[in-house]
C-alpha positions as CSV (number, residue, x, y, z in Angstrom):
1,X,-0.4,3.2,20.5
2,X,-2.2,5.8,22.3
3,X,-4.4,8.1,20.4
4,X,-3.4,11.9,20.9
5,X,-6.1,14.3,22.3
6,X,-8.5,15.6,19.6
7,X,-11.2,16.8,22.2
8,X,-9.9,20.6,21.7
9,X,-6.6,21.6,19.5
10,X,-6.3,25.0,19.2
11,X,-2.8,25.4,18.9
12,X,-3.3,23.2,15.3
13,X,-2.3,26.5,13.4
14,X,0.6,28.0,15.3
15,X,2.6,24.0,15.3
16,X,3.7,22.5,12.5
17,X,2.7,19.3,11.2
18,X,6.2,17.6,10.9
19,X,6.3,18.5,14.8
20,X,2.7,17.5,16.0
21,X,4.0,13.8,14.0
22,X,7.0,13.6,16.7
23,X,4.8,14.2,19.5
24,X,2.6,11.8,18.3
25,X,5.3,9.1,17.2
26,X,6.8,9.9,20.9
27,X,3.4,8.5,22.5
28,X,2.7,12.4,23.9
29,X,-0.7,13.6,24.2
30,X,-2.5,10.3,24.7
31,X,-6.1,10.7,26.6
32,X,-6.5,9.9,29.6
33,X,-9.3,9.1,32.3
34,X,-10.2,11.9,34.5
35,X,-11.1,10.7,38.2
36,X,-14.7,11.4,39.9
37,X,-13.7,14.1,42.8
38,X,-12.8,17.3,41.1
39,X,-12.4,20.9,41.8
40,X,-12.3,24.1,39.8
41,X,-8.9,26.2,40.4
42,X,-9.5,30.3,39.3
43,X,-5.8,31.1,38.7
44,X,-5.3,34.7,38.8
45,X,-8.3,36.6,37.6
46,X,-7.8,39.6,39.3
47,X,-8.1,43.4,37.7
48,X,-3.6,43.4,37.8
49,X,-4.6,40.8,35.0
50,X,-7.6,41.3,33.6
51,X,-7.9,45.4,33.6
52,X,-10.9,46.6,35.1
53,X,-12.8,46.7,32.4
54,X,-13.4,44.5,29.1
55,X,-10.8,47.1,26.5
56,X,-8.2,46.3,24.4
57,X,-5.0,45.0,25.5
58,X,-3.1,47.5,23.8
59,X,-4.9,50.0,25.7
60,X,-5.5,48.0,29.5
61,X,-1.3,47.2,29.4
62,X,-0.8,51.1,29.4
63,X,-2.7,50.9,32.9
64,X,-2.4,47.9,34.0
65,X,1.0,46.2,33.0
66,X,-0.1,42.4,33.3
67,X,-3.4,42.8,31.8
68,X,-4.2,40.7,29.0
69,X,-7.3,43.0,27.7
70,X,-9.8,41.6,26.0
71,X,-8.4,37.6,26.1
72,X,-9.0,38.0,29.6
73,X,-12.5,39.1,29.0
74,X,-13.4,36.5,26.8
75,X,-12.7,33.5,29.3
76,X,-14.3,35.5,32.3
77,X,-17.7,34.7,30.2
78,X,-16.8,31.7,29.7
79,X,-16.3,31.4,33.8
80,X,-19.3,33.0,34.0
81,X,-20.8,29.8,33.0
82,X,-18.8,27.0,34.2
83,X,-18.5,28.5,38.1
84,X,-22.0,28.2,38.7
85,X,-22.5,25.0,36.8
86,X,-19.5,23.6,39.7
87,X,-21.7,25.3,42.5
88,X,-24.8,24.0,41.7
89,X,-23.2,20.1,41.2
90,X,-21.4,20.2,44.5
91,X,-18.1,20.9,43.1
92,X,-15.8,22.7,45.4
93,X,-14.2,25.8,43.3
94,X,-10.9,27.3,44.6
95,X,-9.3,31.0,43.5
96,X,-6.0,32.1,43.3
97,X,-4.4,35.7,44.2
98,X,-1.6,37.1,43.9
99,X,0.3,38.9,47.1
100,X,0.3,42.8,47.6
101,X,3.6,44.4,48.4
102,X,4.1,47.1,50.1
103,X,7.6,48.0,49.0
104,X,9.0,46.7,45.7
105,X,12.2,44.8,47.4
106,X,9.5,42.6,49.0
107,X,9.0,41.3,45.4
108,X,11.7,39.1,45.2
109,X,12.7,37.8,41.6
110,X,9.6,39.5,40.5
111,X,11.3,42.8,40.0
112,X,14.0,41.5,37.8
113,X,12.2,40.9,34.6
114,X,10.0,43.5,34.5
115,X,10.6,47.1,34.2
116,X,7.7,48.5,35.2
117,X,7.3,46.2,38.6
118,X,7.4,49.9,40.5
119,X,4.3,50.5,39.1
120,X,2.5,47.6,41.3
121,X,2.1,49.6,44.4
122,X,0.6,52.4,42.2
123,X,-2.6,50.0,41.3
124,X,-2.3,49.0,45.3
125,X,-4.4,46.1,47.1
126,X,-6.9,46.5,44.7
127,X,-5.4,45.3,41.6
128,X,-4.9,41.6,43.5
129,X,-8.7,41.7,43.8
130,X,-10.8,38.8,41.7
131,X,-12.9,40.8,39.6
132,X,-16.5,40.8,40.5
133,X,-18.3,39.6,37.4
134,X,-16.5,36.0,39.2
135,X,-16.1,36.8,42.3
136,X,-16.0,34.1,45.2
137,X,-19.1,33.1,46.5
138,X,-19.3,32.2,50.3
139,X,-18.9,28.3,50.0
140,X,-16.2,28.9,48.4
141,X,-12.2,28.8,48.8
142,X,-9.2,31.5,48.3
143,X,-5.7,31.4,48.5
144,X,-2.7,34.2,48.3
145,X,0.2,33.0,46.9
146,X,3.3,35.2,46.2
147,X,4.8,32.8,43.1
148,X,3.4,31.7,39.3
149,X,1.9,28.2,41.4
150,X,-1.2,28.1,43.2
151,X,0.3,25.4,45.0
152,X,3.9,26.8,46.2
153,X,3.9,28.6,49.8
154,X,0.0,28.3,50.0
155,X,-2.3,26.0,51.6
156,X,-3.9,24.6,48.2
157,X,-2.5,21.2,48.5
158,X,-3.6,20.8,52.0
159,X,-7.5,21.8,51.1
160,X,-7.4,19.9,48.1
161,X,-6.5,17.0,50.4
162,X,-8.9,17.6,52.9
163,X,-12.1,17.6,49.7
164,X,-10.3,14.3,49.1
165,X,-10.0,15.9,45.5
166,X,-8.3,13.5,42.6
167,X,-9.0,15.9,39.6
168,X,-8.1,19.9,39.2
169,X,-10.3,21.4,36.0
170,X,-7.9,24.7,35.8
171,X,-9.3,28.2,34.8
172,X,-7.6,31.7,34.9
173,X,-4.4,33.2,33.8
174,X,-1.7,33.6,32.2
175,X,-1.2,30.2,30.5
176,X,2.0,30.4,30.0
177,X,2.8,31.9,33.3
178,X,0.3,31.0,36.5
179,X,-2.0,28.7,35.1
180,X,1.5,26.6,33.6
181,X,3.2,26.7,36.7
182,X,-0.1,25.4,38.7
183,X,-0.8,22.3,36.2
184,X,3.1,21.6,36.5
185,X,2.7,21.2,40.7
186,X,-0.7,19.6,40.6
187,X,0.6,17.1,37.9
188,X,3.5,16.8,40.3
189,X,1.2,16.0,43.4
190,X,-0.2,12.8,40.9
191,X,-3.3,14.7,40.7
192,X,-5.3,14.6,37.1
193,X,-5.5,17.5,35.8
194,X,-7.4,19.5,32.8
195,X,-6.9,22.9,31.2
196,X,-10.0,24.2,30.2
197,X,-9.1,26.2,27.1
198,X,-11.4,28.7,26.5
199,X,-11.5,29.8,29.8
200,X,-7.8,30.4,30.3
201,X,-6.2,33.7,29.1
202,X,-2.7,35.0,27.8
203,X,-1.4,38.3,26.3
204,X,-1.3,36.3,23.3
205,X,-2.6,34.0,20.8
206,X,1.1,32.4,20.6
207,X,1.8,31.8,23.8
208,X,-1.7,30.6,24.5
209,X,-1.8,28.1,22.0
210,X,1.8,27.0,22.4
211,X,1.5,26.5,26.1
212,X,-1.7,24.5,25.8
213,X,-0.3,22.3,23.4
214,X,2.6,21.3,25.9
215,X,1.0,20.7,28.7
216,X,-1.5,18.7,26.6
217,X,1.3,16.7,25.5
218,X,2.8,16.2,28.5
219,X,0.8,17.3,32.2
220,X,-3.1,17.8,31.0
221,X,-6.3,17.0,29.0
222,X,-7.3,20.1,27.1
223,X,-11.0,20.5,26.9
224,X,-13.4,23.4,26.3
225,X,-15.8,24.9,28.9
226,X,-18.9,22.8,27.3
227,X,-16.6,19.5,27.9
228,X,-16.0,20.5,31.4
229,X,-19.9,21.5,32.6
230,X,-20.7,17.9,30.7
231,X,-18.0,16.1,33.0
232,X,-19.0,18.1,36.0
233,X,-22.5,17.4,35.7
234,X,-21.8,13.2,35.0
235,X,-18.0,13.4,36.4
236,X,-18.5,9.0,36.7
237,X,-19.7,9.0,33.1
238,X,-16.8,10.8,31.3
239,X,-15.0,8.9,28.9
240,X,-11.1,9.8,28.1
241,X,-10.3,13.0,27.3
């Protein structure tokens, strides 16, 4: 039987044990071999997310209703790190954005489930911006996109394609949301993909560690920013994960 992943389990508190034995019994979570042409997808860290300053969440979400505070913070550093360890080994790194609307019926099924959606042409333009601490760098590649995937309605695919990328190491946020919905359509193209823990965010712990343990079971390796410079810098050398 395949062995589950034990590279990085931090949903190992918030699942029970008598559950994690099913998944396991079921054959879920086995490692797998990452391929040798990879890219780096920054899903979503803009200031709308992120606030636009490091603060708690409790305070950020009073201005900025999809911010995840301080969890955001924490994997910016962490990107702070890994983006420039991709640059510097050739590996092509590719952000995400959402769409600014100009009038809240533009939104679509975004305006449904939130009630403060209004509020999003308040922030304006500028709360769809990447914040600077990881801003793109001129070699690099960015794509608006009006839905949670980086790959629906956008051009993604196409330039993933065109790298002749096999691998997607995915940053950014929400986990549960953007991020989710990206590793869903990029495990959907056949592409191998990898959620790199630490540098992805949610508004909470739950829903952070939930999500990563289902797509670990199911779409992804789960591995920590130290994993993923290790793999970028010796991608042919990486055992499974």
């Amino acid at each position: 039987m395949n062995q589950p992943l034990v590279e990085a389990r931090p949903w190992e508190s918030f699942i029970p044990p008598a559950e994690l034995a099913i998944y396991n019994a079921a054959g879920y979570g086995a490692r797998q071999q990452l391929g040798s042409r990879l890219a780096i997808l920054v899903i979503d860290v803009t200031y709308n997310f992120c606030g636009d300053h490091r603060e708690p969440i409790e305070t950020s979400v009073l201005r900025y209703r999809n911010s995840c505070g301080d969890h955001a913070w924490d994997a910016i550093e962490r990107m702070q790190t890994l983006l420039p360890a991709a640059r510097a080994a050739g590996v092509p790194v590719l952000y995400t954005h959402s769409r600014s609307f100009s009038r809240t019926g533009d939104k679509g099924g975004w305006q449904r489930k939130n009630s403060r959606a209004a509020e999003d042409a308040q922030v304006g333009p500028h709360g769809n911006t990447i914040v600077k601490e990881i801003e793109p760098q001129p070699e690099d590649y960015v794509f608006e996109k009006e839905k949670p995937s980086g790959f629906f309605g956008s051009a993604l695919m196409s330039r993933l394609v065109n790298l002749g990328v096999d691998t997607v190491l995915v940053t950014g946020g929400t986990t549960s949301g953007c991020v989710r919905a990206t590793v869903i359509d990029a495990f959907s193209y056949d592409l191998r993909v990898a959620v790199v823990h630490d540098a992805t965010f949610d508004r909470g712990a739950t829903s952070h560690a939930v999500n990563l343990f289902d797509m670990a079971a199911k779409y992804a390796s789960c591995i920590s920013t130290e994993t993923a410079i290790d793999y970028i810098r010796n991608p042919a050398g990486e055992s499974e994960v």
